[in-house]
C-alpha positions as YAML, in Angstrom:
chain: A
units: angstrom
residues:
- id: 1
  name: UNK
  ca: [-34.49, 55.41, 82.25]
- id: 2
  name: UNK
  ca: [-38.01, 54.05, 81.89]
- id: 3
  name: UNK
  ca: [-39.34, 52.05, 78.78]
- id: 4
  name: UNK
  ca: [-42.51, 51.02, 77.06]
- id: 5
  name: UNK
  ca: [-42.33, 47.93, 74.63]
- id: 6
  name: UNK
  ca: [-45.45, 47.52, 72.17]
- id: 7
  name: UNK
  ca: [-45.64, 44.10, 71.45]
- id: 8
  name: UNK
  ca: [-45.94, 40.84, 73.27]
- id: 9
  name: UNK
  ca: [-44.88, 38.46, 70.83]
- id: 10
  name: UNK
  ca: [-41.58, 36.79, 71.20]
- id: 11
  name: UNK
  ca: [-39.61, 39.97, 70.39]
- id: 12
  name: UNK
  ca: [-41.52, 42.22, 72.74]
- id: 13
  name: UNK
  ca: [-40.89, 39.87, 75.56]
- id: 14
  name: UNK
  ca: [-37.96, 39.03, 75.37]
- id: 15
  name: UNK
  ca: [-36.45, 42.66, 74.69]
- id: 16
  name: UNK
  ca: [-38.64, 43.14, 78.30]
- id: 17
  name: UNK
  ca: [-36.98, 40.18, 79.98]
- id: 18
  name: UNK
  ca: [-33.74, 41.59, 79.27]
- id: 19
  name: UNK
  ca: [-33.99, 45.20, 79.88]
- id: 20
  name: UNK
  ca: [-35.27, 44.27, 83.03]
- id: 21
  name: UNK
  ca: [-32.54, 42.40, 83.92]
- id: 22
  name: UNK
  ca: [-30.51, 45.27, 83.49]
- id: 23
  name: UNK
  ca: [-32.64, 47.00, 85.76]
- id: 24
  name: UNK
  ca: [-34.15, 49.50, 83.76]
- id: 25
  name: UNK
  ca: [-38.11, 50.18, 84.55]
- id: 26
  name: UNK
  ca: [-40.13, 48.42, 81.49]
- id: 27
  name: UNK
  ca: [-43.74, 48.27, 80.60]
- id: 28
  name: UNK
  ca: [-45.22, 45.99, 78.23]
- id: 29
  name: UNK
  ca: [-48.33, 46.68, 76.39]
- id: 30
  name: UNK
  ca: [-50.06, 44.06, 73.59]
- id: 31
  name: UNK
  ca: [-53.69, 44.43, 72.75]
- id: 32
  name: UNK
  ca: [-54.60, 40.59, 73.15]
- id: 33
  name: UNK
  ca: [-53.28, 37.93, 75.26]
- id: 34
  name: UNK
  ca: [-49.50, 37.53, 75.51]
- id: 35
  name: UNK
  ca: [-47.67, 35.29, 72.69]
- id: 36
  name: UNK
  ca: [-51.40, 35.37, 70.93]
- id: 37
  name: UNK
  ca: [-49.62, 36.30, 67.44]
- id: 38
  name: UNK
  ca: [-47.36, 35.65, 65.09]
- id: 39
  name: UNK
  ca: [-45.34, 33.88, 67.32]
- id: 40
  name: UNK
  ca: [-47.66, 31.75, 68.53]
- id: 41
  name: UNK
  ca: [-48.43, 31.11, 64.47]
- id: 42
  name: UNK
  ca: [-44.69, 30.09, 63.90]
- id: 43
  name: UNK
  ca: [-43.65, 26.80, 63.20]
- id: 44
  name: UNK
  ca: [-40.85, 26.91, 66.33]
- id: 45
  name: UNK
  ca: [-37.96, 26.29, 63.95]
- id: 46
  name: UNK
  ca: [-34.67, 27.64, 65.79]
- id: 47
  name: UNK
  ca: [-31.97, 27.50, 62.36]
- id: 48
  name: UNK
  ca: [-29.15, 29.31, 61.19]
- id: 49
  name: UNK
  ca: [-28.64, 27.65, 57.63]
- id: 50
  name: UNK
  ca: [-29.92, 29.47, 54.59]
- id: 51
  name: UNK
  ca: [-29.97, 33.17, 56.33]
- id: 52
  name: UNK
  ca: [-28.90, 36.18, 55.10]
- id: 53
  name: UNK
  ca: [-24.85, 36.18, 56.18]
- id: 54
  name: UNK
  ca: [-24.70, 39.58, 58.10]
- id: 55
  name: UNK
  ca: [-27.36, 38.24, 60.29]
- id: 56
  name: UNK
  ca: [-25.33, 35.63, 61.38]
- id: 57
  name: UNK
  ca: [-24.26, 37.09, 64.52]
- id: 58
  name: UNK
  ca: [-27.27, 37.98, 66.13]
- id: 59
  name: UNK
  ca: [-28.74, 34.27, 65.00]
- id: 60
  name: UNK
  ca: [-25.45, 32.78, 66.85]
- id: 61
  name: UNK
  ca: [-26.21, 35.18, 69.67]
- id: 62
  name: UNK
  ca: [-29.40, 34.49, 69.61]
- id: 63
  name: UNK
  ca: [-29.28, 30.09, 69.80]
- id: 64
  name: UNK
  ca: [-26.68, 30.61, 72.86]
- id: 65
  name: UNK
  ca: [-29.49, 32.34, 74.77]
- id: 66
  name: UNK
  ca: [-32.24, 29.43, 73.63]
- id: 67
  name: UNK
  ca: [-29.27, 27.15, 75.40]
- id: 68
  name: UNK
  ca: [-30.01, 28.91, 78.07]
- id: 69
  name: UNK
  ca: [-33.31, 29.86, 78.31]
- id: 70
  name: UNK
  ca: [-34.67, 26.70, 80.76]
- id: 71
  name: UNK
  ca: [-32.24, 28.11, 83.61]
- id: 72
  name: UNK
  ca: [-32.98, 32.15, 82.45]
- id: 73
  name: UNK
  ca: [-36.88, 31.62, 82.12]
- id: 74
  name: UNK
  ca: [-37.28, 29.09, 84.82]
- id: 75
  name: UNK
  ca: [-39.20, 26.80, 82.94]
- id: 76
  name: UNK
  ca: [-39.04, 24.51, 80.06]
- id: 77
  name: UNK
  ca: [-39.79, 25.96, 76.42]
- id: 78
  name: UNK
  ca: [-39.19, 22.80, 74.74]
- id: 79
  name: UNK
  ca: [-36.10, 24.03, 72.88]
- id: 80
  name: UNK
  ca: [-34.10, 21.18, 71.55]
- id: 81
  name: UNK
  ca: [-31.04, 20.70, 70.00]
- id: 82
  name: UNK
  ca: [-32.21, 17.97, 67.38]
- id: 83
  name: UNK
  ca: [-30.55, 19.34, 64.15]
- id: 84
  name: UNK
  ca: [-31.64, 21.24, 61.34]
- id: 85
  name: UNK
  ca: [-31.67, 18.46, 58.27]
- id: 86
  name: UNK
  ca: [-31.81, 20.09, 54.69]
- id: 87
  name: UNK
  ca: [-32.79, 17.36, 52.20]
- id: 88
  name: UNK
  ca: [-31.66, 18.06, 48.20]
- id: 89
  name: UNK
  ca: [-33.39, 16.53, 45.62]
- id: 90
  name: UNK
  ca: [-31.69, 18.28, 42.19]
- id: 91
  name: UNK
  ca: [-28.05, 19.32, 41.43]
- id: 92
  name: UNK
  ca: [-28.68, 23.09, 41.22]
- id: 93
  name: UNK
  ca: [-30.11, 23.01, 45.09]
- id: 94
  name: UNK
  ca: [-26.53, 20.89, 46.07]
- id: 95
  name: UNK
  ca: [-24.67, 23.34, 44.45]
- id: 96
  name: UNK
  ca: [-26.60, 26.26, 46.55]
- id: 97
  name: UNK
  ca: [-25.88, 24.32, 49.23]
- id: 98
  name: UNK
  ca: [-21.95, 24.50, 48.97]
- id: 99
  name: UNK
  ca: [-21.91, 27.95, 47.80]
- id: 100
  name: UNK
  ca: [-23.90, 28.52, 51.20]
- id: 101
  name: UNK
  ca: [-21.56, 26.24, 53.03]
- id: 102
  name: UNK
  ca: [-18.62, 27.87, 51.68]
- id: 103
  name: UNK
  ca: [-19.92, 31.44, 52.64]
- id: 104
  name: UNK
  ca: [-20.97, 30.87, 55.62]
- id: 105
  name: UNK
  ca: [-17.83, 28.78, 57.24]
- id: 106
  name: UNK
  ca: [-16.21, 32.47, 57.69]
- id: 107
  name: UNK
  ca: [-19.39, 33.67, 59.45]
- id: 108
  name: UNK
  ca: [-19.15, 30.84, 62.23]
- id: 109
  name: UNK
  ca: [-21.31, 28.58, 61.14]
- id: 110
  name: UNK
  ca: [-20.11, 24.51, 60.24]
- id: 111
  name: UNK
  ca: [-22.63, 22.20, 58.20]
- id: 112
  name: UNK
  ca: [-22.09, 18.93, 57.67]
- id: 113
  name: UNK
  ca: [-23.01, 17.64, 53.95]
- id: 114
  name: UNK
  ca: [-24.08, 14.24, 53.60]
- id: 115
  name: UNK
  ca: [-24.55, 12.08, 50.75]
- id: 116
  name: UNK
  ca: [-27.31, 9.39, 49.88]
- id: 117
  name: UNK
  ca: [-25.89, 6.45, 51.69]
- id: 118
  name: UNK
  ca: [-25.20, 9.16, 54.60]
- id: 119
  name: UNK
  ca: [-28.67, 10.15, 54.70]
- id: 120
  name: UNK
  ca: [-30.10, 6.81, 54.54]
- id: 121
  name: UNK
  ca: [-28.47, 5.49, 57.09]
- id: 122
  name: UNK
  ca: [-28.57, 8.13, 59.94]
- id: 123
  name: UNK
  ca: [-32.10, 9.07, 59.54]
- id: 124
  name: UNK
  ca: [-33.85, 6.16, 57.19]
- id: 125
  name: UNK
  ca: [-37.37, 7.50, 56.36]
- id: 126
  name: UNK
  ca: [-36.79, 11.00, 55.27]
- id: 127
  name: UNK
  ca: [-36.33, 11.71, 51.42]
- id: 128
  name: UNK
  ca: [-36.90, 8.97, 49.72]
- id: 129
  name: UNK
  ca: [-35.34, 10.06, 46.16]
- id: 130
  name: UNK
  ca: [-32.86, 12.74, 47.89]
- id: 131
  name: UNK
  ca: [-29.40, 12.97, 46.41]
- id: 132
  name: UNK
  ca: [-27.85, 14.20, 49.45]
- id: 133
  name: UNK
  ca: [-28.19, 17.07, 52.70]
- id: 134
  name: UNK
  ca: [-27.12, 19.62, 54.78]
- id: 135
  name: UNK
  ca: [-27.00, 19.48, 58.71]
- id: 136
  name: UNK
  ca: [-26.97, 21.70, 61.53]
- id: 137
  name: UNK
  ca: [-26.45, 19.58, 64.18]
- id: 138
  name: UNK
  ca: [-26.78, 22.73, 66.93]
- id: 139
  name: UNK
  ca: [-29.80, 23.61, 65.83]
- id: 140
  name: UNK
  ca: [-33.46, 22.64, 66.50]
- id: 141
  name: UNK
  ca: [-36.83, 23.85, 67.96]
- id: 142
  name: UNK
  ca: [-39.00, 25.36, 70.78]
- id: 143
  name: UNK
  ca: [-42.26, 25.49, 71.77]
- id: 144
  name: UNK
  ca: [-43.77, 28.29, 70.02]
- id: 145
  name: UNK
  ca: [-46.97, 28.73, 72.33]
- id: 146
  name: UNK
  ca: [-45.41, 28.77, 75.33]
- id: 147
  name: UNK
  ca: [-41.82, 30.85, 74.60]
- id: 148
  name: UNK
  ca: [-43.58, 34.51, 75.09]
- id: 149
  name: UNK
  ca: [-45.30, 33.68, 77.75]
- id: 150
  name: UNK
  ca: [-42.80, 32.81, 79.67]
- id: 151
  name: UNK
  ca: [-40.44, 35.25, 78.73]
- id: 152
  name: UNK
  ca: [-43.66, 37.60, 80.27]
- id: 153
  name: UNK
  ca: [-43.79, 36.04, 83.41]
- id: 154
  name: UNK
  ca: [-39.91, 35.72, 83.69]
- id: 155
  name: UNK
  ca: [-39.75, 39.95, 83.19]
- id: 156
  name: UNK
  ca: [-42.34, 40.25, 85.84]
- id: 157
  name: UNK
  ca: [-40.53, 38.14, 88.21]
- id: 158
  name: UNK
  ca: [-37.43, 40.42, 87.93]
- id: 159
  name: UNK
  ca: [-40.09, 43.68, 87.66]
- id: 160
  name: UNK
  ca: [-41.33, 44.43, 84.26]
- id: 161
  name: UNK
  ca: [-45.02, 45.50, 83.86]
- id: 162
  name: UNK
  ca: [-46.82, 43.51, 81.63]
- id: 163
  name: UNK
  ca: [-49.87, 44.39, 80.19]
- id: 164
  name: UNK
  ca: [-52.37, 42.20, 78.14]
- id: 165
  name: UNK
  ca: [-55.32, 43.23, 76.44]
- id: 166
  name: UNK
  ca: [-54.46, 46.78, 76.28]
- id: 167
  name: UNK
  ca: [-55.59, 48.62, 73.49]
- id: 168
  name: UNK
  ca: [-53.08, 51.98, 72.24]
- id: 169
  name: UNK
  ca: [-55.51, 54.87, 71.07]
- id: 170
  name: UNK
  ca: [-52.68, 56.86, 70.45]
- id: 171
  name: UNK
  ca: [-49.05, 57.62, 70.74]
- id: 172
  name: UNK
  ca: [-47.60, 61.39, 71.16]
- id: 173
  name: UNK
  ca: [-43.79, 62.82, 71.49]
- id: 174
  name: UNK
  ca: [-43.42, 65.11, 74.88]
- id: 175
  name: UNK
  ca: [-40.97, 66.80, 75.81]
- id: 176
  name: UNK
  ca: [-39.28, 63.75, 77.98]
- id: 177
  name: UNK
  ca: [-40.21, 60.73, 75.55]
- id: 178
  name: UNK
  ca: [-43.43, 59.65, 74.81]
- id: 179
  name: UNK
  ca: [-46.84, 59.45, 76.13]
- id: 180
  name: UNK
  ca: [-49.05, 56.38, 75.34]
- id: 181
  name: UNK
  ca: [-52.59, 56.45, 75.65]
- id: 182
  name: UNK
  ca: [-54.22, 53.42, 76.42]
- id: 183
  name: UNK
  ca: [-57.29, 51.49, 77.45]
- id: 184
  name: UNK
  ca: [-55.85, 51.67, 80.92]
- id: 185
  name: UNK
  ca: [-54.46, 54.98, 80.92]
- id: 186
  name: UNK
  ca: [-51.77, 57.19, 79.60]
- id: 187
  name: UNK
  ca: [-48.28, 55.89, 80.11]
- id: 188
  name: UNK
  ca: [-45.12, 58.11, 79.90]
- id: 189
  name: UNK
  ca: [-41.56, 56.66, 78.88]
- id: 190
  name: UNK
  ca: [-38.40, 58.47, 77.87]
- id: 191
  name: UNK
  ca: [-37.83, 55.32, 75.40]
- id: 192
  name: UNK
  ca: [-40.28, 53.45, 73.17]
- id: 193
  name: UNK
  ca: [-39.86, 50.21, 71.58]
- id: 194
  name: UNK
  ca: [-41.85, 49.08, 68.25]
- id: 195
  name: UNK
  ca: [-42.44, 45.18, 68.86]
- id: 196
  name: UNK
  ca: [-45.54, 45.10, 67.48]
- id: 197
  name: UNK
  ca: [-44.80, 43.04, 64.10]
- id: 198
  name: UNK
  ca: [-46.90, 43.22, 61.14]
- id: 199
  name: UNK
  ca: [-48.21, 46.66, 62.66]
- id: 200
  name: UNK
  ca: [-44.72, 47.97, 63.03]
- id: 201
  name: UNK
  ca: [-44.90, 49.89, 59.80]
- id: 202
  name: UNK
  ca: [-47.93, 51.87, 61.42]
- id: 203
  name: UNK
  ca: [-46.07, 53.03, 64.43]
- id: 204
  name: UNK
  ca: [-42.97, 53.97, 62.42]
- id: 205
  name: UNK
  ca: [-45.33, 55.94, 60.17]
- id: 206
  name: UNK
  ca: [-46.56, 58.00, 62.78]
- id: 207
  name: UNK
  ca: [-43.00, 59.42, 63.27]
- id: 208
  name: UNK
  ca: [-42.20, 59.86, 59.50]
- id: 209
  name: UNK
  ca: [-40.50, 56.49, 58.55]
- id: 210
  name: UNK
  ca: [-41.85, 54.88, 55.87]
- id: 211
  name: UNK
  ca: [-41.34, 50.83, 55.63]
- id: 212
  name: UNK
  ca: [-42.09, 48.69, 52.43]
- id: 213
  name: UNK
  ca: [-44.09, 45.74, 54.53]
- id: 214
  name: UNK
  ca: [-46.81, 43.45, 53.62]
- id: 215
  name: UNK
  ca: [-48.64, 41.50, 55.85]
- id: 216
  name: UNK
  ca: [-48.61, 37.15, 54.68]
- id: 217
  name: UNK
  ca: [-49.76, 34.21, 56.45]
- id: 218
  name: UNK
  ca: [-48.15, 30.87, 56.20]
- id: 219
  name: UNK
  ca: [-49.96, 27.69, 55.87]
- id: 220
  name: UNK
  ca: [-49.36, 25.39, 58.74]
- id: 221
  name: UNK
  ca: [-50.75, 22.33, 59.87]
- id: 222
  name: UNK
  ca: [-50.37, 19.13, 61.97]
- id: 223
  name: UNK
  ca: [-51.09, 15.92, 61.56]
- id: 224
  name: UNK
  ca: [-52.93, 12.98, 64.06]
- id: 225
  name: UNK
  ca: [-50.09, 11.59, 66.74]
- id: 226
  name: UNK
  ca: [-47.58, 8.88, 65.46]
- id: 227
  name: UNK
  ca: [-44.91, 6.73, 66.96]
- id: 228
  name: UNK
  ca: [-41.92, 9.57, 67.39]
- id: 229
  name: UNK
  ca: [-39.13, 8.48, 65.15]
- id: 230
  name: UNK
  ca: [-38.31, 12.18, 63.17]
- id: 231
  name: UNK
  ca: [-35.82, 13.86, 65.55]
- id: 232
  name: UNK
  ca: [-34.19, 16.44, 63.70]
- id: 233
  name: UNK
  ca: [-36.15, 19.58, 61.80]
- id: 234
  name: UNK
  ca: [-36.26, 18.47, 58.39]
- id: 235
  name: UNK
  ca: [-36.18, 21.32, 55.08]
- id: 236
  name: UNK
  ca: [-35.66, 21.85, 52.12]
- id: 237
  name: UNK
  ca: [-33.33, 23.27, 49.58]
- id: 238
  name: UNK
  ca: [-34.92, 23.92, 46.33]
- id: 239
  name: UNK
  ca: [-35.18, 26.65, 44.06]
- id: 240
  name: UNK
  ca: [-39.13, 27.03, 44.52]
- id: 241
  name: UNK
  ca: [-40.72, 26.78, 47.84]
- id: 242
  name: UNK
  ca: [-39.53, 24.59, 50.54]
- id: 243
  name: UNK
  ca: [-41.72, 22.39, 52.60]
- id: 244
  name: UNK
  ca: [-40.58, 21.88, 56.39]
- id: 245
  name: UNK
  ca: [-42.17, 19.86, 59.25]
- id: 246
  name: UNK
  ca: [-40.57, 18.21, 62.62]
- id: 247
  name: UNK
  ca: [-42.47, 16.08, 64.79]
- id: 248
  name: UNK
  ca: [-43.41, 17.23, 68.46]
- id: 249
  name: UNK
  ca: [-42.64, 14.72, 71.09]
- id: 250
  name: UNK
  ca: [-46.41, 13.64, 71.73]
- id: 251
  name: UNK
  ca: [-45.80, 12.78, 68.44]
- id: 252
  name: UNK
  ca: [-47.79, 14.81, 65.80]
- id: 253
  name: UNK
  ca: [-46.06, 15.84, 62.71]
- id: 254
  name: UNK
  ca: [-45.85, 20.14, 62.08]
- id: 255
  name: UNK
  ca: [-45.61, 20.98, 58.56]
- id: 256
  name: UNK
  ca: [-45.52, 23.94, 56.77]
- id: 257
  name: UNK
  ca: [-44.32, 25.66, 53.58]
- id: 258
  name: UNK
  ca: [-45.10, 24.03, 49.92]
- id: 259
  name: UNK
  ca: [-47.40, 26.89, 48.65]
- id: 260
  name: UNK
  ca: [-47.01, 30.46, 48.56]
- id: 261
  name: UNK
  ca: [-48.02, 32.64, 51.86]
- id: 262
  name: UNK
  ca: [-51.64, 33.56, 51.77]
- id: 263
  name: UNK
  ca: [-52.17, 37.80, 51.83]
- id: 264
  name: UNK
  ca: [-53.72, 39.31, 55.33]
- id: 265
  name: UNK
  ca: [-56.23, 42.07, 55.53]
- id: 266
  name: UNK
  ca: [-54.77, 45.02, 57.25]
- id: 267
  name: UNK
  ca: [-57.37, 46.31, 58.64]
- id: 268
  name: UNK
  ca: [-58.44, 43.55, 60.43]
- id: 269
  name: UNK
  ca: [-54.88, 41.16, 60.59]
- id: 270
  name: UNK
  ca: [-56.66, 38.31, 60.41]
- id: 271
  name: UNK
  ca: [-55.20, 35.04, 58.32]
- id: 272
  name: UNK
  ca: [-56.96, 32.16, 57.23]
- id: 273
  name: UNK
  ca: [-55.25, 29.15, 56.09]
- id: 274
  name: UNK
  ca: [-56.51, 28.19, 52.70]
- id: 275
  name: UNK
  ca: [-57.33, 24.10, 52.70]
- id: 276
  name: UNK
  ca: [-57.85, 24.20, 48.93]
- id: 277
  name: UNK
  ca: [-54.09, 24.87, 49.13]
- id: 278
  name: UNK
  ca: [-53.27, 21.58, 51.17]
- id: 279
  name: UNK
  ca: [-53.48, 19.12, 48.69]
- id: 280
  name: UNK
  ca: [-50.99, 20.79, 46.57]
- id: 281
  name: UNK
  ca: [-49.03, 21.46, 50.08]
- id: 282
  name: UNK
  ca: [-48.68, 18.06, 51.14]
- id: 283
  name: UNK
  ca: [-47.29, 16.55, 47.80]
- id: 284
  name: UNK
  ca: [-44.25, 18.37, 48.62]
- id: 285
  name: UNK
  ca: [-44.40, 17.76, 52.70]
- id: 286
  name: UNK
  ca: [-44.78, 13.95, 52.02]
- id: 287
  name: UNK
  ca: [-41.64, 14.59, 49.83]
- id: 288
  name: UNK
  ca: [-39.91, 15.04, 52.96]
- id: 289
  name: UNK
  ca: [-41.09, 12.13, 54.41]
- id: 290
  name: UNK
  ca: [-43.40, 9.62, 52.62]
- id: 291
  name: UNK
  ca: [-44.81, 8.29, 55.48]
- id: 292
  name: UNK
  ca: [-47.00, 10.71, 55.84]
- id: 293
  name: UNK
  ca: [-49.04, 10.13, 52.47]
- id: 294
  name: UNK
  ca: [-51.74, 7.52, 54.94]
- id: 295
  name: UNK
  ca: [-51.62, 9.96, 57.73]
- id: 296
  name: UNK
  ca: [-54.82, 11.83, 58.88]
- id: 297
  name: UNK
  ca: [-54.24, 16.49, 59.24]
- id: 298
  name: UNK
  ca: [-55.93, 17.18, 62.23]
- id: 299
  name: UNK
  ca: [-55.82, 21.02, 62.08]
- id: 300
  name: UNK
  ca: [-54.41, 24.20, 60.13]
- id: 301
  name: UNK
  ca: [-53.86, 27.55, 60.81]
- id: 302
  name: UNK
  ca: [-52.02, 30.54, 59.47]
- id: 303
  name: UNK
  ca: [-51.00, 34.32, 61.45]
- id: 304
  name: UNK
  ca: [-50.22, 37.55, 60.39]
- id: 305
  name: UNK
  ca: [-46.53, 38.17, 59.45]
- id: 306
  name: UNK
  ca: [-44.78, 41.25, 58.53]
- id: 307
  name: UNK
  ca: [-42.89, 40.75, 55.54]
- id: 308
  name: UNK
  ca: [-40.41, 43.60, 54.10]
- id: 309
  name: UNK
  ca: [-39.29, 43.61, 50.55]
- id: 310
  name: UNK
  ca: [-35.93, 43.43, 51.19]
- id: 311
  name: UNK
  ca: [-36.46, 40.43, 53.01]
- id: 312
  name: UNK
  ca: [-34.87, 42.08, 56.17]
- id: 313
  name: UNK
  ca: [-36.33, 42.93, 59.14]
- id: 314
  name: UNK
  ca: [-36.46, 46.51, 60.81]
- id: 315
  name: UNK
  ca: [-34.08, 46.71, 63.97]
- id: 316
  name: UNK
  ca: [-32.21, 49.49, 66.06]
- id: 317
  name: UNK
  ca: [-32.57, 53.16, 66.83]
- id: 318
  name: UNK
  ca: [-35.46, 55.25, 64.81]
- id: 319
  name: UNK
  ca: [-33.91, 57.66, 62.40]
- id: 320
  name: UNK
  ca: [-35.98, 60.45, 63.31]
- id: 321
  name: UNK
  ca: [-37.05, 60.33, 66.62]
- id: 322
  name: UNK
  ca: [-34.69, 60.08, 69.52]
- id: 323
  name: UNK
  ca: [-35.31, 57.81, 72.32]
- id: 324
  name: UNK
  ca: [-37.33, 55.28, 69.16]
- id: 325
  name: UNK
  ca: [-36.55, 51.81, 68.45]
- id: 326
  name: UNK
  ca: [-37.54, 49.39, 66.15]
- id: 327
  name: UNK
  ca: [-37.58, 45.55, 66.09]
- id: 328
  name: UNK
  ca: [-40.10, 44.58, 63.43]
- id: 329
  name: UNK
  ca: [-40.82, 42.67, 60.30]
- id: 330
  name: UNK
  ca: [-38.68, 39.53, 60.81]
- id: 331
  name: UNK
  ca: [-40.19, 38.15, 57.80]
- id: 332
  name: UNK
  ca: [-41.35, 34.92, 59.00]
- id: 333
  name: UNK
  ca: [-37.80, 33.83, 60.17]
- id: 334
  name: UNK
  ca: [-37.92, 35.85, 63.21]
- id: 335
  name: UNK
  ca: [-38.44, 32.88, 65.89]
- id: 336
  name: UNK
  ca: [-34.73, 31.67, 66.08]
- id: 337
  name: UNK
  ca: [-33.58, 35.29, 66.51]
- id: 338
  name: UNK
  ca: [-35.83, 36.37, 68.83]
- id: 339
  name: UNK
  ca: [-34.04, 36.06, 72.18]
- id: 340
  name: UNK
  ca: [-31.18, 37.27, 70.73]
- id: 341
  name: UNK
  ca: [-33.44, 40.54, 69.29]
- id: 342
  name: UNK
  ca: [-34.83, 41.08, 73.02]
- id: 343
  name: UNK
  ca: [-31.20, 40.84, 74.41]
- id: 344
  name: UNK
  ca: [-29.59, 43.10, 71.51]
- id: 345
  name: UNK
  ca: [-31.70, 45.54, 71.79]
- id: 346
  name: UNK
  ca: [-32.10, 45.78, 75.83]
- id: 347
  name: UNK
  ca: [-27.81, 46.42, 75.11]
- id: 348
  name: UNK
  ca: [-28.59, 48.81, 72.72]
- id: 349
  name: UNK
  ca: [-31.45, 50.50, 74.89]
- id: 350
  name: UNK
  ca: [-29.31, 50.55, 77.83]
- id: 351
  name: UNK
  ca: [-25.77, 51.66, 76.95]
- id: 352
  name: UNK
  ca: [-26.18, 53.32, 73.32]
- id: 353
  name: UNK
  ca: [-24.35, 50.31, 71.40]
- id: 354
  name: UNK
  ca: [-24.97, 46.55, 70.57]
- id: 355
  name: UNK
  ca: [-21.80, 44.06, 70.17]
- id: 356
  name: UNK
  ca: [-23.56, 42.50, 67.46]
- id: 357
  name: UNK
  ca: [-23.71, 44.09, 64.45]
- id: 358
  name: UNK
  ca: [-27.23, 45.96, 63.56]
- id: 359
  name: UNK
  ca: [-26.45, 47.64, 60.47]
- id: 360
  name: UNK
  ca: [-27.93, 46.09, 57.72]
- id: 361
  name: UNK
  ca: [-31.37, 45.80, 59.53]
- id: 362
  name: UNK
  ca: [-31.56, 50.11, 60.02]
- id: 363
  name: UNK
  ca: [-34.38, 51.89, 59.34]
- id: 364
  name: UNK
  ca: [-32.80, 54.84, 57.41]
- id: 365
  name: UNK
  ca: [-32.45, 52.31, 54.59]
- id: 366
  name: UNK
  ca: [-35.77, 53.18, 53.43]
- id: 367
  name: UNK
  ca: [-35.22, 57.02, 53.98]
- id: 368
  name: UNK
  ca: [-36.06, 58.99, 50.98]
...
């Protein structure tokens, strides 16, 4: 068996890292530089609280491989187990936080609540006028610019092809898979793999499937270097939209989330973050911590996302087109899953089934 991933954001690689390992013949193909996308975009958050409860499994799956991943990738990605801190400011958000709690005990995963006098005392700073929290004290963050890259060179240490700045012209069915024409080439596969994110909808169109995505950007930024005193991820509950931020250990402060994703041009892919948008974004960031209100932003940015409108991301076998897979449209949450995507689907690829359970994410939701 010989297959072709499109896509070398974090899915794409990984999925290549992990088929190769089984020692099946992949080639990876991305128009730009590796990790250049989305995932580079992402804020590097690596949590399980808040998801959808079915996807549980592949994000527990998923965080025992980012355990891992020093020893399977051979370098450091900066994943570290800090915590995921929720902070609650109103009594409707604490009671979505039980109800979450509650549901998601069964599912594997334990959060800790903490009060006011909790919160104070084990991380003084954050949330000035919050009522209580939620922790994940597993979870934590990575290094979202250098995670797909090294994922890339780990597959091509074990044999994987990988191919940068290769353009697709065009995609056909033959009669033993598919043939892939390229800026370097055609490239024949008996099984193709749709990494390619936002874009994902376009190759799954080609063979009939039909995907309700848009393409968003989020509005990130980072502030000047501080003194390092935030250790966990810090979030929000709330009923409109959260803020987020963790600080780096050269100190700067990430932030994101606050204002509503900013729409992406298809045709071209390209996000802009809006800075009339900040002012509005960092009321709610400084929120989180109020430190932050005399601290200098040094830099936004924004990439192109692939959101679906169930909020669910495309994943597993193509319903049409044997020998087609899909792993697409994580909806801007995709970065904690991702090695856990790569691995599932390499199982999938390779024997016909996955452990973990892919249902809800299938492609033939959407059929007609």
């Amino acid at each position: 068996m010989d297959v072709i991933v499109l896509g070398g954001g974090l899915m794409g690689t990984s999925a290549a890292f992990f088929l190769a390992r089984r020692g099946i013949t992949v080639t990876l193909i991305d128009p730009n530089a590796i990790g250049a996308g989305a995932t580079t975009a992402s804020f590097g958050n690596i949590r399980r609280t808040g998801r959808f409860l079915p996807q549980l499994p592949l994000a527990h799956r998923s965080r025992a491989l980012w355990g891992q991943a020093k020893d399977l990738l051979g370098r450091d990605v900066e994943f570290r187990a800090t915590g995921h801190l929720r902070l609650i400011f109103d009594a409707a958000s604490h009671a979505d936080m039980r109800r979450f709690a509650d549901a998601a005990a069964p599912w594997g995963l334990s959060l800790e609540e903490l009060d006011a006098a909790d919160l104070r005392r084990r991380f003084p700073g954050l949330g000035a006028d919050a009522i209580s929290a939620s922790f994940s004290p597993q979870d934590g963050s990575a290094n979202p610019r250098l995670v797909g890259p090294a994922f890339a060179d780990a597959a091509a240490r074990i044999g994987a092809r990988i191919l940068p700045h290769t353009k697709v012209h065009g995609i056909a069915r033959t009669d033993s898979g598919f043939a892939v024409q390229t800026s370097r080439g055609t490239l024949e596969s008996a099984v193709l793999l749709n990494c390619v994110g936002a874009w994902g909808k376009a190759i799954a169109a080609q063979f009939g499937e039909d995907v309700p995505l848009t393409m968003h950007g989020p509005q990130m930024g980072v502030t000047e270097p501080l003194p390092h005193r935030v250790l966990p991820v810090v979030g929000m509950w709330s009923q409109e939209i959260g803020a987020y931020l963790r600080q780096v250990e050269r100190g700067n402060i990430v932030f994101g989330g606050g204002v509503a994703r900013t729409p992406v041009d298809p045709q071209t892919g390209h996000a802009k973050a809006d800075p009339q948008l900040l002012r509005t974004q960092l009321k709610t960031v400084v929120r989180l911590l109020p430190a932050l209100r005399d601290v200098a932003v040094i830099r936004q940015w924004s990439g192109c996302e692939g959101y679906v409108a169930d909020d669910l991301p495309v994943m597993g076998p193509s319903g049409t087109t044997p020998g087609l897979f899909h792993a697409f449209g994580f909806c801007g949450h995709g970065f904690q899953l991702g090695p856990g995507v790569g691995d599932a689907m390499a199982e999938l690829i390779a024997t016909g089934t996955c452990e973990t359970p892919l249902a809800p994410f299938d492609i033939k939701r959407f059929a007609p």
